[in-house]
N, C-alpha and C positions, 0 to 999 in steps of 0.2 A: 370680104375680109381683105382687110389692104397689106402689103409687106411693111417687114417690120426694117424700119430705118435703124443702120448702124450707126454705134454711135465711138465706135474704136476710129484712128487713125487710117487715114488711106497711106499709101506707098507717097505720092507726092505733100502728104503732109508734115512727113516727120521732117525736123533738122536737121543737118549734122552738127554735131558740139550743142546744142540744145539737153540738158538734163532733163529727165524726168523722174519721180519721185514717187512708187507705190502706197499704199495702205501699211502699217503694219501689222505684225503678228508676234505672239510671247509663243513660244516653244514651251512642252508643258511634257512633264516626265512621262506622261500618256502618250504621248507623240511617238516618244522614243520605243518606247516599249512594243506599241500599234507597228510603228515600222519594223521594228525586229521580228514582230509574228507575221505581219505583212512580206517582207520580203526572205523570211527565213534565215538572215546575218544575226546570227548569239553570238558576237565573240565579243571580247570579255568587254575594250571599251566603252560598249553601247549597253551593259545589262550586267555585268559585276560588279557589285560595290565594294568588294574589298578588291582585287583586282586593282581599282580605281584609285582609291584610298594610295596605292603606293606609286601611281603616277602623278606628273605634276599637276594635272586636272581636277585632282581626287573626286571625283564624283563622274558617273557615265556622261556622256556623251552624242550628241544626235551623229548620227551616220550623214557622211557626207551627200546622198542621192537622197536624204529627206530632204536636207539643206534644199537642194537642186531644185527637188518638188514643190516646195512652198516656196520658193520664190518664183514659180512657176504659177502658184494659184495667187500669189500677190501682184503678179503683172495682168491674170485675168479680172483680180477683182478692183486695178487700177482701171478700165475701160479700155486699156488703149489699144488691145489686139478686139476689140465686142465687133464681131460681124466681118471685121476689114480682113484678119490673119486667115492665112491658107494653111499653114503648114510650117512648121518648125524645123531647119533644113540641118543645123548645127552648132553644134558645142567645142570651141576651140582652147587652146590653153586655159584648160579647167586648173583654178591653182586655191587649194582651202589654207589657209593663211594663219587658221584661228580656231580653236574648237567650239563649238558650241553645246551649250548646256541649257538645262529645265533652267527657264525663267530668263533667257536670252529674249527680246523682242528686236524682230529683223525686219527690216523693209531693205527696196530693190532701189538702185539706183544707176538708171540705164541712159547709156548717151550714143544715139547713131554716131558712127563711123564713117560710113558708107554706105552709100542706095545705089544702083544699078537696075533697070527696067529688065525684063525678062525679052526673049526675041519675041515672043508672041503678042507682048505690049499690052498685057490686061493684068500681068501682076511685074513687082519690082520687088529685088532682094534689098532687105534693109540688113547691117550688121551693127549690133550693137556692144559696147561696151558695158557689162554689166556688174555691177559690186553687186553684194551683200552682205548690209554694214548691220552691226549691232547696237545696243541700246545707247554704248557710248561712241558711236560713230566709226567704230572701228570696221573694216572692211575684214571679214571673216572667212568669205568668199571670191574668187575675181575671177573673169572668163569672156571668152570674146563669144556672142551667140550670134546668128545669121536666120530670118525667118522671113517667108514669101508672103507679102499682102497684096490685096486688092489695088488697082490704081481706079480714080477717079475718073480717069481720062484715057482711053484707049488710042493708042498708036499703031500708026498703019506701019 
């Protein structure tokens, strides 16, 4: 049986200032809800409708660490962390900008910053700049993250 070829980014392949662009995804009132029994948060924004009804929102709202979450599984089911990513190191100036709601569709959109080789020289920190914008382009989302891949080429 042979290994199976990655087919994510290595550490020397990403840009910096180079965008990249995920899959999208529609947020769906079952989301919300799954995450509220999922994480145990019932307060009123994410699961009252009258509540809601008299904020500027009127209607619930996805909890900001769903948000977080699926834009997490939209950067895996973009390819670009498949086999190369070690480990997700950090989440910097997390800032939600925008609320999101059932029937929101978000995709990721991430731009290294920064790379940096590890001293061991077989993984490099990439930091990236990452939005997550909604249907009308709106950034709803924004946060600097930082995650350790694989390099291509090891350094003595």
């Amino acid at each position: 049986m042979s290994e199976r070829t990655p087919r994510g980014l290595y550490f020397e392949d990403f840009e910096i200032g180079k965008l990249y662009l995920t899959p999208r995804r529609t947020i769906t009132s079952t989301d919300i809800v799954n995450f509220a029994c999922l994480s145990g948060d019932f307060n009123a924004p994410h699961v009252d409708w009258e509540f809601c009804k008299q904020q500027p929102y009127k209607e619930p709202i996805a909890h900001g660490p769903l948000v977080l979450a699926i834009a997490g599984g939209l950067l895996c089911q973009s390819g670009l962390n498949d086999g190369t990513i070690v480990a997700m190191l950090g989440v910097e100036n997390w800032r939600i900008l925008l609320p999101v709601k059932h029937g929101d569709t978000l995709e990721v959109a991430v731009t290294p910053t920064e790379k940096r080789r590890t001293s061991k020289g077989n993984t490099g920190v990439v930091a990236f700049n990452r939005k997550i914008l909604n249907q009308r382009r709106e950034t709803v989302h924004e946060m600097t993250a930082s995650s350790l891949y694989l390099c291509r080429e090891t350094s003595v």
